[in-house]
N, C-alpha and C positions, 0 to 999 in steps of 0.2 A: 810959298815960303820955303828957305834953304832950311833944312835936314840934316843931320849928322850922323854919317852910318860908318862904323868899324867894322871891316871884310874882316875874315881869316881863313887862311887856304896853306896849305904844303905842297910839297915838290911832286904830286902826284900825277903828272903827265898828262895826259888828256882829259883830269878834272881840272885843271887849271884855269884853260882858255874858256869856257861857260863860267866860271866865279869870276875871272876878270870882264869879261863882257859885259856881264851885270851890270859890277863897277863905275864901268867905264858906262854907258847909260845912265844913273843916276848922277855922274859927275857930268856927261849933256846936260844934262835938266836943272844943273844951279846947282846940288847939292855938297856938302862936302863928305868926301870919300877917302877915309885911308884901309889900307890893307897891310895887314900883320900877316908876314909871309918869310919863308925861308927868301938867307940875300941872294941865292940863284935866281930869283924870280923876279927882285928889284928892276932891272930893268925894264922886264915886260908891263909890273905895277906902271911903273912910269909911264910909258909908252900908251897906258891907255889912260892919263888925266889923272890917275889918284896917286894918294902920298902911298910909297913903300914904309913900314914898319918893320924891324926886324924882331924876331924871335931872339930871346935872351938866354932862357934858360930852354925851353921846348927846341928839340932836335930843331935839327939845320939838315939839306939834304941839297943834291945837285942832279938830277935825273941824267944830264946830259954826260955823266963820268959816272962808270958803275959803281968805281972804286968809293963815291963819296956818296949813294944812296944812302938812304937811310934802310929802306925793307930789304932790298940784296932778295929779291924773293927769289930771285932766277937760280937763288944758291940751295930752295929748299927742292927737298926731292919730292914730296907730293903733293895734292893741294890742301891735305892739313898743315901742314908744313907751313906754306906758302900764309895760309889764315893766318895762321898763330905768331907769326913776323906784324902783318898786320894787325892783330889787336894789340899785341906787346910792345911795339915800336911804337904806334901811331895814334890807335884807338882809345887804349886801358893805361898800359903804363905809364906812359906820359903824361898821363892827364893832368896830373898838381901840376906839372910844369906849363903845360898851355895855359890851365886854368890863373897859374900866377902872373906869367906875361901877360895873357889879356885884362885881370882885370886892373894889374899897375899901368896900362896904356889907359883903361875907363878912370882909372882915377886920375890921371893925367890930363886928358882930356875926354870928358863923358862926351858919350855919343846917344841919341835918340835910338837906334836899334842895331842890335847885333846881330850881324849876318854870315854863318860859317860855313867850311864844309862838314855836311852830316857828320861826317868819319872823325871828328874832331872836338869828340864826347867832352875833354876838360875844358875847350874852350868854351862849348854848348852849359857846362858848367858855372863858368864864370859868370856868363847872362846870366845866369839863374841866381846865384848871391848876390850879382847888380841891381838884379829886379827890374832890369829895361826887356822893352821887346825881344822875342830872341827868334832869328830863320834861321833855319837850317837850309844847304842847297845837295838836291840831294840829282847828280851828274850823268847818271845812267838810269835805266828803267828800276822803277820802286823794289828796292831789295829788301824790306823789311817784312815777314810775314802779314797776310791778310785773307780772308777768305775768296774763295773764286780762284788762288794760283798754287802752283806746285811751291815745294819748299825751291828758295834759289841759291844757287849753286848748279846742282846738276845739271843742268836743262834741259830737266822733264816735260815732255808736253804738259799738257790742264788733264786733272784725273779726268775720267768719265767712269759712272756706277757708283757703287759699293767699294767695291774692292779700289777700285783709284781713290776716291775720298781717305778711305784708312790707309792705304799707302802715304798719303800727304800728312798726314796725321802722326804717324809712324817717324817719316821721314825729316817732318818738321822741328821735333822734338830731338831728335839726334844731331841736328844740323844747330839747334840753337844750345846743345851739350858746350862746347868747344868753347863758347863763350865764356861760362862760369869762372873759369880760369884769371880773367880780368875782373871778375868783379871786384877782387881787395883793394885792388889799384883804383879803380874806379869809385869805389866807396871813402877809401882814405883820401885821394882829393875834395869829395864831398864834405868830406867831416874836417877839413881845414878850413872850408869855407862856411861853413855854419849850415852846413844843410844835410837831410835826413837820408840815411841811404834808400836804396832804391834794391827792389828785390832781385831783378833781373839787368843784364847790359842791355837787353832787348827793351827795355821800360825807360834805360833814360835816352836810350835816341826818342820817344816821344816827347820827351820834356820843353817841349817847345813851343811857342805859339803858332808859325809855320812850318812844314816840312816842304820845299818846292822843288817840286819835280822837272830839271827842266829836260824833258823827253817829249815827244808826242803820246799822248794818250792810246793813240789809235795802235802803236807801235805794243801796248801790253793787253794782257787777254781781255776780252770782252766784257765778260760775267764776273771781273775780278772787281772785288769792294775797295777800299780806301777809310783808314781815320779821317774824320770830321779835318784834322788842322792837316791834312795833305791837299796841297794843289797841285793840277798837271798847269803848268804855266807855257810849255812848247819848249822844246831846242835853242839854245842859241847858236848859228851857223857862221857867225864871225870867226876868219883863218887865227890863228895864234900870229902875235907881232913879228914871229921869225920865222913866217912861212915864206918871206921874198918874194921875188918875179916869177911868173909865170915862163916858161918857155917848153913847146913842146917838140915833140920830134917830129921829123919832115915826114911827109907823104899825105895821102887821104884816107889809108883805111882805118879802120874802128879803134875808137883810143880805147887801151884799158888801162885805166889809173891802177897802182900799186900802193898801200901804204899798210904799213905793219905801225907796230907800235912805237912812239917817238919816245919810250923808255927800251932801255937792257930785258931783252926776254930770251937772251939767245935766239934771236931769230935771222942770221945772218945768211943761216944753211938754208933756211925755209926760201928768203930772199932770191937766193941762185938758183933754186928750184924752181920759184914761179919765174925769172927769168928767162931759162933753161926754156920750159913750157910754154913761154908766149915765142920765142923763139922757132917756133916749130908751124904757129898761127898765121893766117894773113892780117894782122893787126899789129898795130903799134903800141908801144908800153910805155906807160910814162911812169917811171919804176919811186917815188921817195922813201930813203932811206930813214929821216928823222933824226936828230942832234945826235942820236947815240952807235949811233953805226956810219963808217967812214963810209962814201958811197965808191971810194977807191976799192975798196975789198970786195964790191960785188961785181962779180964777169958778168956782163949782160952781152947776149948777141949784136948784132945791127940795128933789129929795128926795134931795141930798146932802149930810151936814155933814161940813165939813172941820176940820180940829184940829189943832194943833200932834203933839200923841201922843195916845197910850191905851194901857193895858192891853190888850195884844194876848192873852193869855192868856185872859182874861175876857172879851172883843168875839169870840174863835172858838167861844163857849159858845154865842153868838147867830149864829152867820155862816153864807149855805149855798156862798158860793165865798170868794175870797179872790184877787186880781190884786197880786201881785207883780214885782219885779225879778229874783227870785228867791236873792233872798240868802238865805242857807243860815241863822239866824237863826228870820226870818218862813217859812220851807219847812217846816221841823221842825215847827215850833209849830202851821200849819196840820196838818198830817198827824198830829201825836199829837190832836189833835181832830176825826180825820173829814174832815177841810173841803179839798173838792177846789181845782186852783190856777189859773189865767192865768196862764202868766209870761210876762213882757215885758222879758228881759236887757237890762241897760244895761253890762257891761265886767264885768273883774275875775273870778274863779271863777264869776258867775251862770253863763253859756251851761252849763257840766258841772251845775250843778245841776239847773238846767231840764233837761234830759237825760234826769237820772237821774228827773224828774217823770213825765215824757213815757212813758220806757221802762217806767215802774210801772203806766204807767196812770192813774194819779192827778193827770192835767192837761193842760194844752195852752199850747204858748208862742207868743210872738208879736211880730213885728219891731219894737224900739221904735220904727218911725217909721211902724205901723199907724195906719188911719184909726179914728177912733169909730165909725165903722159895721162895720166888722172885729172891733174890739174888744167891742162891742156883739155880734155876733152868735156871738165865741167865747164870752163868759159865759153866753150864752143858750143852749149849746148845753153845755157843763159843768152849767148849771143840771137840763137837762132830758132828761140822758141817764146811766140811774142809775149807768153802769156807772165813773165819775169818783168816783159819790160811795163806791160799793163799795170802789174799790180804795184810794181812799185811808183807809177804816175797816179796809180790812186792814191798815196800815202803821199805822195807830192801833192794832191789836192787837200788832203787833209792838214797835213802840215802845213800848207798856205794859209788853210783859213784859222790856227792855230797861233800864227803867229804876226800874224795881221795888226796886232795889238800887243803891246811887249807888257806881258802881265806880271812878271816878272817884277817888276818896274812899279807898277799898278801896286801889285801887294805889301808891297815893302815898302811904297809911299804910304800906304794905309796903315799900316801896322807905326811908322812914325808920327801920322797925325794923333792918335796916342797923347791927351793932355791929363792921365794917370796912374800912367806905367799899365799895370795889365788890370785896366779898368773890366773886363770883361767877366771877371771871378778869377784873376789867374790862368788864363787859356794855356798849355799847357803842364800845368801841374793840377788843374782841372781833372777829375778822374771821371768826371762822364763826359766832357769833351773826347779826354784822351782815348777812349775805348768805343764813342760813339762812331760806327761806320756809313761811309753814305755810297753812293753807288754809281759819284761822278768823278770826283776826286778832283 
């Protein structure tokens, strides 16, 4: 039986293409599907089968022009900086505003379940004075405190002892300081819509029925717990609709894919370095630049082509490494195909993902303000030490059987069979739901 699910997602770059994926899977399966999204992204909405919505009063942003972001995070100098753009911009402050868009689109046309991005607290709002189901999708590895992992952000390894536990402890509470800041904004959209505030910003991302993870599970630490309403649902590895054709560079030796981040992070410089440094290899480079960097402005040697995009999907079929930022996006995509990584963190959730590369086995990171001959000698050194290319085919077995079933899909059909709203006691505003931990996720 057709279903009616309301997306909502912003301009945030490689969480985009996994919320549309989604999407675009439920409107396979009969359902009907629109997404409330900034109009940069209309297209893409389109492009996979559902109605685009636009945002009315809630920011508008365009990733592909720096000039028209919304976060301009590449303008803040450290990574507080950088936070506080994100909870102010996206997170806290806006919230009345998402919160009103969404819910004059539900009372326009009511949908069976709301499905957002995490980071999108006032929308997560609106479901909640709706009183319909509500998922959150949450695009990178689980960033929300839980026992078993270091606070995230830095990207600590996992304590071990005494003294790591209270480090974590320590560091956890200082890391979730920075938030309090939004709470007013966050409380004031509450109390427009008739509901109670909440004590912490950290308390209403639970407020949910689902949290979904789409990550591989095997990709975050072992021993680490999860809330009862978190599922790992697997990666979605579908290219974004503007990845185009594939074309690779001539010859036979060992591709190494390129891809930094398909938003502004300054990373232009970083770009002609790895360049610079495969230039020096006996390996071909298949360099993508991503909508926000001309690929005219990067010098690449010979046996480098560089390209606006590609089909990264279909270039790891050919690839034996793959040098990233390590946005969680290109990380998966690399790993469900074998393909050991470089990362080269430029801000934002990379440093925890590269982490969790590092800790796998499945790669080696590296300071983005490395020289080409560093760079140069870690890919030559992933190249030619099997045990990179191993581990990351184990995490390509695991992710196979991960996503084998698109559960994703699965849960959010279930959460719409729902014949009285949150028949189950209110599953996320549930306070032993919310706080009960299980140890699969």
């Amino acid at each position: 039986m057709s279903k009616s699910f309301l997306f909502a997602t912003w301009s945030g770059g490689g969480a985009v293409p996994p919320t549309l994926s989604v999407a675009r899977a439920l409107r396979e399966r009969g359902h009907d599907v629109r997404v409330l999204a900034d109009r940069s992204l209309h297209d893409e909405v389109a492009a996979g089968g559902a109605e685009p919505i636009a945002w009315t009063t809630a920011p508008q942003g365009d990733t592909s022009d720096p000039a028209k972001e919304v976060l301009k995070d590449f303008e803040a100098r450290t990574p507080l900086g950088a936070f506080a753009r994100l909870r102010d911009r996206i997170v806290c402050g806006p919230a009345a505003d998402y919160a009103r868009d969404t819910l004059a689109e539900l009372r326009a046309r009511p949908a069976d379940v709301l499905v957002a991005d995490f980071s999108l607290l006032g929308t997560l709002t609106a479901g909640e004075a709706a009183g319909i189901p509500v998922a959150s999708l949450g695009t990178t590895v689980y960033p929300l405190p839980s026992p078993g992992a270091p606070p995230f952000g830095p990207g600590f390894a996992p304590a071990i002892g005494m003294l790591g536990r209270l480090r974590d402890r320590i560091l956890t509470g200082l890391m979730i300081k920075p938030w309090v800041k939004g709470l007013p904004a966050l409380n004031a959209a509450r109390a427009a819509n008739g509901l109670s505030p909440v004590d912490s910003v950290i308390d209403a991302f639970g407020r949910v029925d689902r949290f979904l993870v789409l990550s591989p599970r095997a990709l975050d630490y072992p021993g680490r717990r999860f809330p009862a309403y978190v599922r790992h649902v697997g990666p979605r590895l579908d290219d974004p609709a503007w990845a185009g054709e594939l074309e690779l560079p001539e010859g036979d030796a060992p591709l190494v894919l390129v891809s930094l981040s398909s938003t502004f992070m300054k990373q232009r410089m970083v770009l002609k370095r790895i360049a610079e440094a495969l230039g020096t290899l006996p390996v071909r480079g298949l360099l993508t630049t991503g909508p926000a960097v001309d690929p005219a402005t990067v010098r690449a040697p010979g046996n480098v082509l560089v390209t606006g995009s590609a089909p990264h999907s279909a270039a790891l079929r050919h690839a034996a490494v793959t040098i990233t930022h390590a946005g969680h996006g290109t990380v998966v995509k690399s790993l469900a195909a074998g393909v050991p990584l470089v990362c080269v963190p430029l801000g934002r959730d990379q440093g925890e993902v590269a982490r969790r590369v590092e800790l796998a086995g499945a790669g080696i990171t590296m300071s983005k303000g490395a020289s080409p001959r560093a760079i140069a000698q870690a890919v030559d050194r992933v190249l030619h030490d099997p045990s990179y290319q191993r581990e990351a085919q184990r995490l390509a077995t695991e992710i196979a059987a991960e996503t084998a079933t698109d559960r994703a899909v699965a849960e959010l059909e279930a959460l719409a069979e729902r014949t009285t709203g949150r028949d189950e006691g209110t599953p996320g505003h549930d306070t032993a739901e919310r706080s009960g931990l299980n140890s699969v996720g």
